[in-house]
C-alpha positions in Angstrom: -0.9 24.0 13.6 -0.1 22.3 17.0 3.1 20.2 17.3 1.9 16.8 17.2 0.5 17.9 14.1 3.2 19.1 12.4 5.0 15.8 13.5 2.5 13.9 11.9 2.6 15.7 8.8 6.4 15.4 9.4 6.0 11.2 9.7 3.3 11.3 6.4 5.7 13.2 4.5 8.9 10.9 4.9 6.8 7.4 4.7 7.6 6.0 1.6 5.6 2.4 -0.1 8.4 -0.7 -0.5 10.7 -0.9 -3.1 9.9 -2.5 -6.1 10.9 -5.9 -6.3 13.9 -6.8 -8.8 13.8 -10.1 -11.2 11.8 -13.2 -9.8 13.8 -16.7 -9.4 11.5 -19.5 -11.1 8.7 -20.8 -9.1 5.1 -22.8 -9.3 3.5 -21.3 -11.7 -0.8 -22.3 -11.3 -3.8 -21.1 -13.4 -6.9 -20.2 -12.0 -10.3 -20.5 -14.6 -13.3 -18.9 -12.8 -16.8 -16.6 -13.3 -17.1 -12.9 -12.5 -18.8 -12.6 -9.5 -17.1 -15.6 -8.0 -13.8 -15.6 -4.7 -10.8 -17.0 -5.6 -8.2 -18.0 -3.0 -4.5 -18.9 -2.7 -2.3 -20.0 -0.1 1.2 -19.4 0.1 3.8 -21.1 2.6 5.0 -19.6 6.0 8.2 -18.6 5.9 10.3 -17.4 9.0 13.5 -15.5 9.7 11.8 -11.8 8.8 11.0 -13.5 5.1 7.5 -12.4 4.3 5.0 -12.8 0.8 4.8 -9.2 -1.1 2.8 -8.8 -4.2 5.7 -8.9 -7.1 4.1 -6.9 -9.8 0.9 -4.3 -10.5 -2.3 -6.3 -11.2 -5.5 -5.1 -12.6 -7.6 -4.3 -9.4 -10.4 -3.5 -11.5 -11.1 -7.2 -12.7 -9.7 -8.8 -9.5 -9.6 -7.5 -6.2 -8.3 -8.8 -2.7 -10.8 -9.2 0.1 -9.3 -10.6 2.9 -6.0 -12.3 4.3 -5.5 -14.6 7.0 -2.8 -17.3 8.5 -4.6 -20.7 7.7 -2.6 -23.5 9.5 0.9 -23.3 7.6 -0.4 -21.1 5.2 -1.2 -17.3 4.0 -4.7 -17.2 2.8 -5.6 -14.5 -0.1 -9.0 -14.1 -1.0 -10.0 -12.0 -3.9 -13.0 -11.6 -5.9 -13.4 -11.8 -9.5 -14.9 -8.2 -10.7 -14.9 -8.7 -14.7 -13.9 -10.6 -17.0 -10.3 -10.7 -18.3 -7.1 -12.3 -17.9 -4.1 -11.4 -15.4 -1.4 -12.9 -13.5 -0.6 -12.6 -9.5 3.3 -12.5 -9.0 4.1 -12.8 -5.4 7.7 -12.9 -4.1 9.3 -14.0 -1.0 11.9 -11.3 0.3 13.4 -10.5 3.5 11.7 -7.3 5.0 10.7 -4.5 2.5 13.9 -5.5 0.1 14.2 -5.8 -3.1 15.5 -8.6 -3.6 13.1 -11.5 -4.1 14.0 -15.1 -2.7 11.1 -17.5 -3.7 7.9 -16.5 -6.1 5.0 -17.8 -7.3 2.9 -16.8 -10.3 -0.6 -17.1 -11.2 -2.6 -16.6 -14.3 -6.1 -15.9 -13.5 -8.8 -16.3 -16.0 -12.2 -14.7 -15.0 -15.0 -15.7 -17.8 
């Protein structure tokens, strides 16, 4: 094995996913009604100052899953598409960096028919 790959075996190795967030202050809550097959989309404010939107909880991926993201105007964009029926709710929380602590959330309950 060559150095640079040891060291990128080394970096693998060490990388480690974010922390999971702790409790989530109360925020807009929204439900979402739509068909399987269908894209659902939600926008979340810009914040500043390092603050960045992190999914808060596990979701099932196998009836909803994202597609895309993008910065629309003063907005995060989330497109997801609606797999299978079933019911689930999208918990995103506004912390500083990769911490654990969240500052702002927002919930949604998503109902795919």
């Amino acid at each position: 094995m060559t150095v640079s790959a040891l060291a990128g075996a080394a970096a693998t190795a060490t990388r480690a996913s974010s922390p999971p967030i702790g409790p989530l202050p109360a925020g807009p809550h929204a439900t979402i009604t739509t068909k399987a097959g269908e894209l659902v989309a939600i926008a979340l404010p810009h914040r500043s100052g390092g603050r960045v939107w992190r999914i808060a909880r596990p979701y099932d991926s196998s009836v909803l899953r994202e597609v895309s993201e993008a910065d629309v105007g003063s907005n995060v964009v989330i497109v997801f598409k609606a797999l299978r029926r079933g019911a689930l709710t999208l918990s995103y929380a506004l912390t500083r960096g990769e911490t654990t602590k969240a500052l702002e959330s927002r919930t949604f309950a998503v109902r795919i028919r």
